[in-house]
C-alpha positions in Angstrom: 0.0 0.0 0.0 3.1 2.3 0.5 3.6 2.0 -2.8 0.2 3.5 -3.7 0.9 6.4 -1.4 4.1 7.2 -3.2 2.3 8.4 -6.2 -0.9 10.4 -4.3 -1.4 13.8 -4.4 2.2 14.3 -5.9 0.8 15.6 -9.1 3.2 13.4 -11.1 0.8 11.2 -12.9 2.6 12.4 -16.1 6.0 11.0 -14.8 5.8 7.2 -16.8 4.4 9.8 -20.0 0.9 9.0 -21.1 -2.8 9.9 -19.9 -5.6 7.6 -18.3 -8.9 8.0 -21.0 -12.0 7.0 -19.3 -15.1 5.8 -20.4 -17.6 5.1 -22.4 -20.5 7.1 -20.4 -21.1 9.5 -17.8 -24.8 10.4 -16.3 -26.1 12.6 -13.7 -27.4 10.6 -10.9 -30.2 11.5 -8.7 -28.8 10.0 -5.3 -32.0 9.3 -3.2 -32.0 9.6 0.5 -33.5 6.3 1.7 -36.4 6.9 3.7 -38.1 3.9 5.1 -41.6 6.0 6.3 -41.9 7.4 2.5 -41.1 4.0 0.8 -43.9 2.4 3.5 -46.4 5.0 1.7 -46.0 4.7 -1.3 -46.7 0.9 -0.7 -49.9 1.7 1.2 -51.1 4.2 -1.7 -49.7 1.7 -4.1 -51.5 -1.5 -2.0 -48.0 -3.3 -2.4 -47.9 -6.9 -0.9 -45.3 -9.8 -0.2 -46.6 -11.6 -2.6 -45.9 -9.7 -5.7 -42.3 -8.4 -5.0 -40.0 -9.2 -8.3 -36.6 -8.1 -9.5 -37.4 -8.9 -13.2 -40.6 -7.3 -14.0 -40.8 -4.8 -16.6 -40.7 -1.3 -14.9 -43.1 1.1 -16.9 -44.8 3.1 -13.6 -44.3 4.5 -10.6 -45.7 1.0 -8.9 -43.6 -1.0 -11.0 -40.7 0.6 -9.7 -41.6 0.7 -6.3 -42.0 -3.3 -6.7 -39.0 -3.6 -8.1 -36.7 -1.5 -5.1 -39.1 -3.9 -2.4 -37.9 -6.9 -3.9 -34.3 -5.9 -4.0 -34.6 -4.6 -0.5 -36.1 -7.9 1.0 -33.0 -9.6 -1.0 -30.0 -7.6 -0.3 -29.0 -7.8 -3.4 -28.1 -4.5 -5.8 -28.8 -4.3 -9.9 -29.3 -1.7 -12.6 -32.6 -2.2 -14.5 -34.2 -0.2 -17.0 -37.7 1.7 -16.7 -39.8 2.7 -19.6 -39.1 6.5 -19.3 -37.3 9.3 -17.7 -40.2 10.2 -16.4 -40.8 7.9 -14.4 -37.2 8.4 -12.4 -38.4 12.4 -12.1 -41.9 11.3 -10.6 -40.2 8.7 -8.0 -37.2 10.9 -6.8 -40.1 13.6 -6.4 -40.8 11.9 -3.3 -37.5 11.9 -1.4 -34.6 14.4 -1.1 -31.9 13.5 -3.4 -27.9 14.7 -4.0 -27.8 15.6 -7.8 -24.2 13.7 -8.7 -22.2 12.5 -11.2 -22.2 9.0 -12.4 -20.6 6.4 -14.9 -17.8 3.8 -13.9 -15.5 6.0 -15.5 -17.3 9.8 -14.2 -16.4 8.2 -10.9 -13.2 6.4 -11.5 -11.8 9.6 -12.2 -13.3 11.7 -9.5 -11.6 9.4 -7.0 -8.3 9.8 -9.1 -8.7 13.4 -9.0 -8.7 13.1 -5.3 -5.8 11.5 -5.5 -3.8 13.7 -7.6 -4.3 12.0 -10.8 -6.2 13.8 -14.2 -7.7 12.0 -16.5 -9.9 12.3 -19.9 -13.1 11.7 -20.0 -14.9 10.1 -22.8 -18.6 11.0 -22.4 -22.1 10.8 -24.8 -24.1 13.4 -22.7 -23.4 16.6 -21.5 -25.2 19.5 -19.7 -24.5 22.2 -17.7 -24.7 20.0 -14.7 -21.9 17.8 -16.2 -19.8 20.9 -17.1 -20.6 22.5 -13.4 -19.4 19.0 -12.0 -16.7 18.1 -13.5 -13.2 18.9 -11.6 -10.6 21.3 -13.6 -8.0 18.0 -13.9 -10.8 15.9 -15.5 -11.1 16.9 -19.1 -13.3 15.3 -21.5 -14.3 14.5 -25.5 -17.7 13.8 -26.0 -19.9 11.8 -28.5 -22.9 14.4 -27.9 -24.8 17.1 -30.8 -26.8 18.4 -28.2 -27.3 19.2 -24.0 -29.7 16.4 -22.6 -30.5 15.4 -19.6 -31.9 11.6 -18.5 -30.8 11.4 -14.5 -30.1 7.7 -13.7 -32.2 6.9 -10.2 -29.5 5.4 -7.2 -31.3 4.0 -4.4 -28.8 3.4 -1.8 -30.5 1.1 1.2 -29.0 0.6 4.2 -28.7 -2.8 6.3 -31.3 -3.4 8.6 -33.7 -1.0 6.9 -37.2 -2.0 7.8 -40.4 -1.7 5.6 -43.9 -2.2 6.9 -46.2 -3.8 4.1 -49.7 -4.6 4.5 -49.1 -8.2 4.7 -45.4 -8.3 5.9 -42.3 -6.9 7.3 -39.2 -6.4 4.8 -35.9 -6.4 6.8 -32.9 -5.7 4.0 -29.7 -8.5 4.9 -27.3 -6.3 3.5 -27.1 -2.7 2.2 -26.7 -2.1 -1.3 -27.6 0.3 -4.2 -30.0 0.0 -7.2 -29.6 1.9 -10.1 -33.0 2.5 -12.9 -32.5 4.7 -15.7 -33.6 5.5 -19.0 -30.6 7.0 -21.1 -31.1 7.3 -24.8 -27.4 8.5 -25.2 -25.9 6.2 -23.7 -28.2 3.6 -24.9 -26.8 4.4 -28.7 -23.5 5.0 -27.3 -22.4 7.6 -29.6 -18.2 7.2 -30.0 -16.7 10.5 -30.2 -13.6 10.3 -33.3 -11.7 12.5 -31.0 -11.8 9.0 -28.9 -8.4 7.5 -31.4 -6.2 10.4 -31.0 -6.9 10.4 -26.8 -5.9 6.6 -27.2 -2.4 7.3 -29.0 -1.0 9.2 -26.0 -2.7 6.8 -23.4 -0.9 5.0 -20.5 -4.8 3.4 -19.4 -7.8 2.7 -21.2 -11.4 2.1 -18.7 -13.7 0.8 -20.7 -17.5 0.7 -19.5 -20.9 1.0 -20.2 -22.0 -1.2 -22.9 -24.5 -2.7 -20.7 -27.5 -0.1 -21.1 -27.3 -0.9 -25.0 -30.2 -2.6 -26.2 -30.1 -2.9 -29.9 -27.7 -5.7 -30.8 -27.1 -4.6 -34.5 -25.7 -1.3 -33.2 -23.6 -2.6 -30.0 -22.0 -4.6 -32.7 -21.4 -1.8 -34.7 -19.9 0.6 -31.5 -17.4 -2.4 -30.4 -15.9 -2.3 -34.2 -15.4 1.6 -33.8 -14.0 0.9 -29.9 -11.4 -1.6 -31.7 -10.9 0.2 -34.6 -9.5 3.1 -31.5 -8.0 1.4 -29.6 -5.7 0.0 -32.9 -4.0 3.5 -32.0 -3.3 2.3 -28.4 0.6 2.0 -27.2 2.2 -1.2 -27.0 2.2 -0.7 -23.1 -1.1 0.4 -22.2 -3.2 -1.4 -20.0 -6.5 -1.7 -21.1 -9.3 -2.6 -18.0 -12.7 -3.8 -18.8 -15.6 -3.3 -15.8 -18.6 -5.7 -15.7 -22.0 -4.5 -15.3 -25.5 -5.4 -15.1 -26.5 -5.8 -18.7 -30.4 -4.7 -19.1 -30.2 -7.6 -22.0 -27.8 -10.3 -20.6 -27.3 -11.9 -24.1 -25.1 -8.2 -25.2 -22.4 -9.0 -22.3 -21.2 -12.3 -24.7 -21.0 -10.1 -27.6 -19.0 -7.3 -26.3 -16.9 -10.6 -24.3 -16.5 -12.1 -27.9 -15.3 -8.8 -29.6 -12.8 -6.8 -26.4 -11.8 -9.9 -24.5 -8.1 -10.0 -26.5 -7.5 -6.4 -25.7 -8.5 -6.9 -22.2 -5.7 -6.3 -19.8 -7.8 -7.0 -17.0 -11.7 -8.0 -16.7 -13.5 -6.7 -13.5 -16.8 -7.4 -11.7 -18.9 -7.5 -8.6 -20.2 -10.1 -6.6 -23.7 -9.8 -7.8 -22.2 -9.8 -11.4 -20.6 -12.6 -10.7 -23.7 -14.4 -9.6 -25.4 -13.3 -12.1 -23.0 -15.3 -14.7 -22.9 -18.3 -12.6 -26.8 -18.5 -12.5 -26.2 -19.4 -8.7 -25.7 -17.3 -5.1 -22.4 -17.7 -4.2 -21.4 -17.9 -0.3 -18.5 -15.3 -0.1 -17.4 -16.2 3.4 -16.7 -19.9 2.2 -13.8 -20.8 0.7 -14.9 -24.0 -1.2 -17.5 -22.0 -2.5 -15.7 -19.2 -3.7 -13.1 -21.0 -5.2 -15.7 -23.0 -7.6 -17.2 -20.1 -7.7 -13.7 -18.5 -9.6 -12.6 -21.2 -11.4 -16.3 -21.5 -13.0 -16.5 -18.2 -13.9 -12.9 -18.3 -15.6 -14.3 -21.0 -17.9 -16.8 -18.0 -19.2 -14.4 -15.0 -18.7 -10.8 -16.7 -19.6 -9.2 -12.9 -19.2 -5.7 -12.4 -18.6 -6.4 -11.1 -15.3 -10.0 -11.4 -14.0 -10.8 -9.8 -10.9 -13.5 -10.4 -8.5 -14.5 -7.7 -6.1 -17.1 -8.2 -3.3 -17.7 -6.5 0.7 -15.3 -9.3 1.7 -12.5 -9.7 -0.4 -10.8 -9.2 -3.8 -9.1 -11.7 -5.7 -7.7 -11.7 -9.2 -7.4 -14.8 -11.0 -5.7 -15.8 -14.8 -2.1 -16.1 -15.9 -1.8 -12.3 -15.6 -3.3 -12.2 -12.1 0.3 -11.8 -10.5 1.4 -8.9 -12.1 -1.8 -6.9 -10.7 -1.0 -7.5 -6.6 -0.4 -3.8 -6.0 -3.2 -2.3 -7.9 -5.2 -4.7 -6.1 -4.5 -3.3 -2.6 -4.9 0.1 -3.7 -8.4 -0.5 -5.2 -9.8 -2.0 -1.7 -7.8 0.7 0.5 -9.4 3.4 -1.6 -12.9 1.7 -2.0 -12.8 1.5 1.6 -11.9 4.9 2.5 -14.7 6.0 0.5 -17.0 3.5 1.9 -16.4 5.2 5.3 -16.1 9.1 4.6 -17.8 9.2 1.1 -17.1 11.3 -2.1 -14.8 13.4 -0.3 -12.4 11.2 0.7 -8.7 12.9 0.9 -5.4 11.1 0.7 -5.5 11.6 4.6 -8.3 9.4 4.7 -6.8 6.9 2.6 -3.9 6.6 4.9 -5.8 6.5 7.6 -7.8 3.4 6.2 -4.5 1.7 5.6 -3.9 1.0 9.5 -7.7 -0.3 10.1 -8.7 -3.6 10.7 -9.6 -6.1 7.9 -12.2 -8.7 7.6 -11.0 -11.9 9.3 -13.7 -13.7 7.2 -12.6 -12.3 3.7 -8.7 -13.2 4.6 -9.4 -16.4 5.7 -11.7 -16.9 2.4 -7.8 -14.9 0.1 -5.7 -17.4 2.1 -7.5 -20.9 1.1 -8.4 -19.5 -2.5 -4.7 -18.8 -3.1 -3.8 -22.1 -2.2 -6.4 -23.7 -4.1 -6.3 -21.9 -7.3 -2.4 -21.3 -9.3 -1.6 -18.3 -9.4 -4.9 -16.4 -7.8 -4.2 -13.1 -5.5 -6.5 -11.7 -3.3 -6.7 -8.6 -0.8 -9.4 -8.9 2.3 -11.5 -5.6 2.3 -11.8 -4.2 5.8 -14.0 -4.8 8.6 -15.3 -1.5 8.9 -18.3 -0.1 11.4 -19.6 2.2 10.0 -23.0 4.4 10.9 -24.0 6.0 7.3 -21.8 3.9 4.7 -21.6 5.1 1.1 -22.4 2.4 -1.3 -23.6 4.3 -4.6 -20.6 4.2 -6.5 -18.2 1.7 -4.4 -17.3 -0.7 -7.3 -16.3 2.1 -9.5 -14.4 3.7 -6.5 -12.4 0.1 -6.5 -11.5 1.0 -10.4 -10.5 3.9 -9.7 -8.4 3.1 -6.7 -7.1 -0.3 -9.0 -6.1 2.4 -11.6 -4.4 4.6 -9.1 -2.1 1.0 -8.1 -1.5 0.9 -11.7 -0.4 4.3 -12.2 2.4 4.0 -9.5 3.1 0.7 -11.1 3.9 2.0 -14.5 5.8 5.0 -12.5 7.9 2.5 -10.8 8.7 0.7 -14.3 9.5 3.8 -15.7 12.2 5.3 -12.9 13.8 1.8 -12.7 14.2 2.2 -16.7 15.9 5.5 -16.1 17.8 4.2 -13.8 19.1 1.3 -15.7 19.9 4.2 -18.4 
C-alpha cells in the first residue's frame, strides 16, 4: 500500500508519460435519501404486498418501480434495470430528497483519481451544464454528444437493517446495497466521439465501460468495431481494463466478451455480477465455494487477469493475475476509505484506512483461494463499522483506486528504466 501512497497527491501522474482516458458514459445521478416511512407510503397508496415483490418485471410506472426496489430490498441484493421513461425516475425521486451527482464507472473512477492527484480524460455521450458544473478542472473530456440532454439515472442506496412495513409483511434488507434504474437514450446508442483515437495514442490506461445499457444488438455490434478500430491507436504498453455490469439484455455481455476480450488487460466485476453469470448465489465467506465459484466463472471469462471484487474480499485470478498484486491493494484501501467518509475522501483518509482492521472472514476466504487456485491473489477488504456507509458508487471507487495502483506501477517501471539508463 506504501507503494500506492508514493504516487498520491504528488501531481506526477505524467512522470511514466501518457494519460488515463476514461469511459464510455457518464450520467447525472439523482442519489436518493433512503427513507423507510416514505417508501412504506407509497406501498400503502400503491397496495403493495409480499406476494408480488419481483426483480425482473418490466418497470413502466411508478408501482412498478416501487416493486421492483421492495424486492431488491427484502434480498440484499443490488442491480441496474431499466424503466420505460425518464419520467418515471423524475416522478419517483419527487418523493424523497436527493444529491444531484455525477455517475458512470468511469465519471467516478476519475473523480476518485482526482482526489488522488491524478487527471484524467473523459470520454462521455451526454453533457449538460450539470456535467460541465461537476466536472473537476483536472478531469477533461471529449464527447460523443450534438446536443445538452439530460436523462438522470435513479440510485437508491439502502441501508442494512432498513425495515419496511407492508400490509401483509415486514421487509428487513440483509445487507445494504444500491439500485440503479434509468432511462438513457445517449448512452443507450453510445455515440463514439472520433476524437476518442487520438486520446488513445498518448494513453498509458484505457477504462472501458458502459456497454450494458445498450439494447439494440445490430448497433452494440457496430460501436465495439469503432472501440477496436480506436483502440488500434493504443501504445504497445497500455493497460486496457474492462468493468462488468448489469447488462439490461444479458445476451449483449457475450457479444462485447466475444469482440474486447483480447485487448482486455484485465476484466473486473462484482459479486452480484458474478452471480449473475454463474446463474447461482455464491457464499463469499466460504472458501470451497468461492473457489468453484472462480474457477467456473474463468471458464466464461478466460481474461488475462480477471478480478473479482465483493464487501469481503478481492481476488484476481488468470495467468496475468500476478502482475496486478499492488493495484489490487490500492483499489480496496481506496474503496474503503470512501466507503467510510464518502465522495470526499482525501489522501489523509486513505492513509488513515491503511492502519484499520480487515475482515478476518474475507482473509481467511484470500488465504484458502490462493492455495487452491495457481496463481490467484487476493486482498481482504476491511471490517469496517460504520454508521451511514456510502455504497452508490463503491465498485467504481475500487477501479478507480485499482487504476491509481497501476499508475504508481507504471511510474515504478518507468524510474527503474531511467535508472538502468
Amino acid at each position: 500500500m506504501d507503494e500506492t501512497a508514493s504516487l498520491m497527491g504528488d501531481g506526477s501522474a505524467g512522470d511514466a508519460g501518457g494519460t488515463l482516458v476514461l469511459g464510455l458514459g457518464g450520467t447525472v445521478d439523482y442519489e436518493l435519501a433512503w427513507d423507510a416511512e416514505v417508501i412504506e407510503r407509497l406501498a400503502r397508496e400503491h397496495g403493495v404486498r409480499r406476494g408480488e415483490l419481483t426483480t425482473s418485471a418490466p418497470i413502466v410506472d411508478e408501482r412498478s418501480l416501487l416493486v421492483t426496489v421492495l424486492a431488491f430490498v427484502a434480498s440484499g441484493a443490488g442491480a441496474e434495470r431499466f424503466v420505460a421513461s425518464s419520467e418515471i425516475v423524475e416522478r419517483f425521486a419527487a418523493h424523497f430528497a436527493f444529491a444531484v451527482t455525477l455517475g458512470g464507472t468511469g465519471v467516478r473512477a476519475g473523480l476518485v483519481l482526482d482526489a488522488l492527484g491524478i487527471p484524467s480524460i473523459q470520454h462521455l455521450v451526454s453533457i449538460d451544464d450539470t456535467v460541465r458544473r461537476l466536472l473537476p478542472p483536472a478531469i477533461t473530456y471529449v464527447s460523443s454528444a450534438a446536443e445538452d440532454t439530460l436523462d438522470p439515472h435513479l440510485i437508491v442506496q439502502y441501508p442494512a437493517g432498513t425495515r419496511v412495513q407492508l400490509d401483509d409483511a415486514v421487509l428487513v434488507a440483509p445487507a445494504s446495497n444500491r439500485l440503479i434504474f434509468a432511462n438513457d437514450p445517449p448512452n443507450r446508442t453510445m455515440a463514439i466521439a472520433p476524437a476518442l483515437a487520438d486520446e488513445l495514442a498518448r494513453a498509458r490506461v484505457f477504462l472501458v465501460s458502459g456497454f450494458n445499457t445498450m439494447q439494440d444488438h445490430g448497433l452494440l455490434e457496430q460501436r465495439l468495431d469503432e472501440v477496436r478500430t480506436a483502440m488500434a491507436s493504443l501504445p504497445a504498453e497500455a493497460l486496457v481494463y474492462y468493468e462488468d455490469a448489469g447488462f439490461y439484455t444479458r445476451e449483449f455481455a457475450a457479444t462485447v466478451r466475444s469482440r474486447l476480450l483480447p485487448l482486455i488487460d484485465v476484466y473486473g466485476m462484482n459479486e452480484d455480477e458474478l452471480q449473475e453469470y454463474l446463474g447461482r448465489g455464491v457464499d463469499l465467506l466460504d472458501a470451497d465455494d468461492v473457489a468453484r465459484a472462480l474457477a467456473d466463472v474463468r471458464e466464461i471469462v478466460p481474461a488475462a487477469a480477471l478480478v473479482v471484487h465483493t464487501r469481503y474480499w478481492a481476488i484476481a485470478v488468470g495467468e496475468a493475475a500476478h502482475r496486478h498484486r499492488s493495484a489490487l491493494v490500492s483499489a480496496v484501501v481506496v474503496a474503503a476509505t470512501r466507503y467510510r467518509v464518502g465522495d470526499a475522501l482525501t489522501v489523509r483518509d486513505v492513509d488513515e484506512t491503511r492502519g484499520m482492521p480487515q475482515h478476518s472472514g474475507g482473509a481467511a476466504v484470500v488465504a484458502s483461494v490462493e492455495q487452491r487456485l495457481a496463481g490467484a491473489v487476493g486482498v481482504a477488504a476491511f471490517d469496517l463499522d460504520v454508521a451511514t456507509p456510502t455504497t452508490i458508487g463503491l465498485g467504481d471507487t475500487f477501479v478507480g483506486g485499482f487504476l491509481a495502483g497501476v499508475v504508481t506501477d507504471q511510474k515504478h517501471e518507468h524510474e527503474q528504466k531511467q535508472e538502468r539508463a
